[in-house]
C-alpha positions in Angstrom: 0.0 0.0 0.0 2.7 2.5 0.9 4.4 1.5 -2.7 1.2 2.3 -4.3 0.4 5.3 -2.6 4.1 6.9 -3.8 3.8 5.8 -7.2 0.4 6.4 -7.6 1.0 10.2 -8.9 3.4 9.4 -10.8 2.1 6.2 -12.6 -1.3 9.1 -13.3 1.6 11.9 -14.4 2.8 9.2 -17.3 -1.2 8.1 -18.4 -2.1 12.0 -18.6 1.4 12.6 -20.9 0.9 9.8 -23.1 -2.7 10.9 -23.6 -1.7 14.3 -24.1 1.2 13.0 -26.9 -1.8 10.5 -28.5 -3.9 13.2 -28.8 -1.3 15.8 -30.4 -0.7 13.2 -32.7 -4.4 12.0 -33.9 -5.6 16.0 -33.9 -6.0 16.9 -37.7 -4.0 19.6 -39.2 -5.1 23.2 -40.3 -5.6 23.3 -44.1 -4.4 26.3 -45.5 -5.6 29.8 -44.8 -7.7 30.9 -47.1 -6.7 33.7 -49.3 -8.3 37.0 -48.7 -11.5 37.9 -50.9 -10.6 40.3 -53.4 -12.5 43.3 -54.3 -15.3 42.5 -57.0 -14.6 44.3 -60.1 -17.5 43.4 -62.0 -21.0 44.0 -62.0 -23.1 41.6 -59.7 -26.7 42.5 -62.0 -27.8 44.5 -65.1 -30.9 45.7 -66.3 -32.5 46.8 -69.2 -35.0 49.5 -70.5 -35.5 49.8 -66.7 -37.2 52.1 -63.4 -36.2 52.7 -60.6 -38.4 54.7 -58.1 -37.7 55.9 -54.9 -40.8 56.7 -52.4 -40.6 59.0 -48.8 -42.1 57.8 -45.6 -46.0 59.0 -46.8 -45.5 57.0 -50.4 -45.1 60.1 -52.4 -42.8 59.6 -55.6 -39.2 61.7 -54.7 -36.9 59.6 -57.3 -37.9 58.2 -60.7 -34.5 56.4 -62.4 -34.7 55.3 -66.0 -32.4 54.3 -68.4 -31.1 52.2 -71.5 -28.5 49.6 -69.4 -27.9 49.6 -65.7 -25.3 48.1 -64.1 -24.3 47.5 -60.2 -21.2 47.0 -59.1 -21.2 45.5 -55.8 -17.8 46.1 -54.0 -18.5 50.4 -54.5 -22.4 49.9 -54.2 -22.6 52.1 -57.1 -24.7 52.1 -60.4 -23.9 53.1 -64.0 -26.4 53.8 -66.1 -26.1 54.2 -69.8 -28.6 56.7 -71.4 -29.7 57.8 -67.8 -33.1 60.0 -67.1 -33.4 60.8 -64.0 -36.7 62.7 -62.5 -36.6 63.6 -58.7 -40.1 66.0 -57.1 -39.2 68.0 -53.9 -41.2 67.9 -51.0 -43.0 71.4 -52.8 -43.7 69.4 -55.9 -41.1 71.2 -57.9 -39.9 68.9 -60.5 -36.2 68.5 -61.6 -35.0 66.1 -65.1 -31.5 64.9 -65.4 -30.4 63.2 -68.3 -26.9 62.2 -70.1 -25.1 59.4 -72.2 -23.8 57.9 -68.9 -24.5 58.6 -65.1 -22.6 56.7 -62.2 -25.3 57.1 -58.8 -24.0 55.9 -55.6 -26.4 53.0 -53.8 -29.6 54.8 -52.5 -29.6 57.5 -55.5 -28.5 60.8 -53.2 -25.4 61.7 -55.5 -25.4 61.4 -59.1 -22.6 62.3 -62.1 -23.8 62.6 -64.6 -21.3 62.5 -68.5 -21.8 63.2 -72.1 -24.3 65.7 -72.9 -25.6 66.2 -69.2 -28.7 68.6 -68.8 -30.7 69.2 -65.5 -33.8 71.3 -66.0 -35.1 72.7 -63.0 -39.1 74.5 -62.9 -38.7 76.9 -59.9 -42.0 77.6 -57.0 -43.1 80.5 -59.6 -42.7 78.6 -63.2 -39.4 79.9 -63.7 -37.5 77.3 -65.7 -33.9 76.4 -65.0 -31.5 74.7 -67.9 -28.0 73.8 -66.9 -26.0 72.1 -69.6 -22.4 70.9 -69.3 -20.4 67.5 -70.6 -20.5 67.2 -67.0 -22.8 67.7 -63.9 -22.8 66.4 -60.8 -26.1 66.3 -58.8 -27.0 66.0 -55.3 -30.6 65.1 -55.5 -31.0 64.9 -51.6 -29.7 68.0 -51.0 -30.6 69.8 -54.3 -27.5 71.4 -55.7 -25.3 71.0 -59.0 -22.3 71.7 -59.5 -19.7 71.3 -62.1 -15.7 72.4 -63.4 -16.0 72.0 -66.8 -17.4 74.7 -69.1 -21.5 74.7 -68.9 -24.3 77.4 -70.3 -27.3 78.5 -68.1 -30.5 79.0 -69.8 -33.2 80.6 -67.8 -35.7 81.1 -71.0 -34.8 85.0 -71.0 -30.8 85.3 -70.1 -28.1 83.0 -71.4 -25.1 82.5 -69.4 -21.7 80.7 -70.1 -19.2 79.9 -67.8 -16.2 77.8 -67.0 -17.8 76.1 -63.7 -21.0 76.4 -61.4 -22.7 75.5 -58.5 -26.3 75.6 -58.2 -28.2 75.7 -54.9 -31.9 74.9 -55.7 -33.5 75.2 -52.2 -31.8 79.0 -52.0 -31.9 79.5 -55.4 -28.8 80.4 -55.9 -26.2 80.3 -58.7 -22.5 80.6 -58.4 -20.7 80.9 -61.5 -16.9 80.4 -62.0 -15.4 82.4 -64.7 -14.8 83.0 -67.8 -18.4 84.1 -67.5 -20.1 85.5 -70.9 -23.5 86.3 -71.0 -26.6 87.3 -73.1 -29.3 89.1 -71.0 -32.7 90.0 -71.8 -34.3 93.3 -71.2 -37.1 92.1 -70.9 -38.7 90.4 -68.0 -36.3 89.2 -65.3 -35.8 85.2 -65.1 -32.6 85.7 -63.0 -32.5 82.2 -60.8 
């Protein structure tokens, strides 16, 4: 008994390291890690002759999206559009068209660029009629403003204005040319924005 009792913890020390080596040898091997996900590059869906409309909280119609080919691409959440048409009503029922050749929108439609013969007619609270035209625009349809650095002409119906750049705040009505600005105004009746 007294044998037993001494070797007792060390006869359980030896059971519990051969276990210990049996098990570090039966335990399977990691495969591999995987290799990082890259970046998709290409478009996840497309569309044709298609609509996309975008509704506030009460169901009114805010954003109507139309166009020849749409494409998503996934890893930017963005949207190119080819022959875009884009028709967004503010909360005063003012109405605003946007098309061009091409447009790239981010995910929910807030920010839109729009290339190759972009025009963005705007009918103001009293009728007045706003015509921006550039070979580039970008539009921030949440917010309501253009702008733009390439060369664009302003057409209010009365007054035409060229200039090298704009921005365009619609909610203010406000109009901030960049030069060279070259214009041909009316004397008729005012249709300043």
């Amino acid at each position: 008994r007294d044998v037993l009792s001494t070797y007792l913890p060390l006869l359980l020390m030896g059971l519990l390291a051969l276990g210990t080596w049996w098990l570090v040898k039966h335990t399977p091997v990691a495969g591999p890690a995987p290799a990082p996900t890259e970046a998709r590059t290409a478009p996840d869906y497309t569309m044709t002759q298609f609509a996309i409309e975008r509704f506030d909280r009460s169901g009114k119609l805010r954003v109507r999206v139309d166009g020849d080919r749409l494409r998503h691409f996934p890893d930017t959440d963005r949207y190119e559009i080819d022959e875009a048409r884009i028709r967004t009503l503010s909360p005063q029922g003012q109405e605003t068209v946007a098309i061009a050749r091409r447009a790239l929108a981010n995910g929910d439609i807030s920010e839109v660029q729009l290339l190759g013969g972009a025009q963005v007619t705007n009918q103001g609270p009293a009728g007045q009629r706003l015509e921006i035209r550039s070979e580039f625009l970008h539009a921030f349809l949440v917010t309501e403003r253009v702008q733009t650095h390439l060369p664009v002409q302003v057409n209010d119906g009365v007054n035409e204005l060229h200039a090298g750049g704009l921005s365009y705040e619609n909610g203010r009505r406000l109009l901030e040319l960049k030069g060279p600005v070259r214009a041909t105004l009316s004397a008729g009746r005012g249709g300043a924005p």
